[in-house]
C-alpha positions in Angstrom: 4.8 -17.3 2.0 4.0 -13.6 0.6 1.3 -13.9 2.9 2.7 -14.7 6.1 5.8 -12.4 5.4 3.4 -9.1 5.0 1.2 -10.4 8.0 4.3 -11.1 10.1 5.9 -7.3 9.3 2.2 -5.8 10.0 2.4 -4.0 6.6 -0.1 -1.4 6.6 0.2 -1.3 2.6 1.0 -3.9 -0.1 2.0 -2.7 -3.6 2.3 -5.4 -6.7 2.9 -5.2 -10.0 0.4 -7.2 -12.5 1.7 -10.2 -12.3 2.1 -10.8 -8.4 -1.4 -8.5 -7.6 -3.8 -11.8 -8.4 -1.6 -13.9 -5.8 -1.8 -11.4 -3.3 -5.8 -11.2 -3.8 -5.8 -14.8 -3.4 -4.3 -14.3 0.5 -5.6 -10.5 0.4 -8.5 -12.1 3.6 -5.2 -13.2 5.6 -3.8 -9.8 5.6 -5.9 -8.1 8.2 -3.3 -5.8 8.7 -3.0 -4.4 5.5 -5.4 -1.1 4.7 -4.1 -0.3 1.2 -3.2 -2.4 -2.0 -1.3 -0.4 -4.3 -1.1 -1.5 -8.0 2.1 -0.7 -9.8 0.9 -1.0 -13.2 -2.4 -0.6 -14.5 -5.5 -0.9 -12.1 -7.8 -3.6 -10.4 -10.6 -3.9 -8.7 -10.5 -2.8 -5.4 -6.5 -1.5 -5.7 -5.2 2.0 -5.9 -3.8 2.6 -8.7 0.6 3.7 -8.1 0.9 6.2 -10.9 -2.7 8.1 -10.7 -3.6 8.2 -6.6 -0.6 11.0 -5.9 -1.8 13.1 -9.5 -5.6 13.6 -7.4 -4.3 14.3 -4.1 -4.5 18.0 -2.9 -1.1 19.5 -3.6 -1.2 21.3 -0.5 0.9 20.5 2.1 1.6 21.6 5.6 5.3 20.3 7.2 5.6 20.0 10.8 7.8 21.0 12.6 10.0 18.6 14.6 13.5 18.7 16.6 15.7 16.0 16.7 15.3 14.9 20.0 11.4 14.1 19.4 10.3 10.9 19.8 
């Protein structure tokens, strides 16, 4: 059911805690439209790992500017 839900939204990204992230590996083939899996706790194989990805990205950022009537 997890499976078809996240294929039938077209998540680009799936995050799981511990407990759910072997499920999802077990339909992880099904998912083509997922292009990140994002572990809550701890880390796995093949996962990003929630608390430590953000920490090593550059802290440089650039906002664009946008007006409200842009699509």
């Amino acid at each position: 059911m997890a499976g078809y839900a996240v294929f039938a939204m077209r998540a680009r990204a799936r995050y799981a805690v511990s407990a759910y992230a072997t499920a999802v590996d077990g339909v992880r083939d099904g998912l083509t439209t997922v292009e990140r899996f994002v572990a809550l706790e701890g880390s796995r194989p093949g996962w990003m790992e929630y608390e430590t990805t953000p920490a090593a990205a550059s802290p440089a950022f650039a906002p664009v500017e946008i007006g409200e009537r842009d699509p």
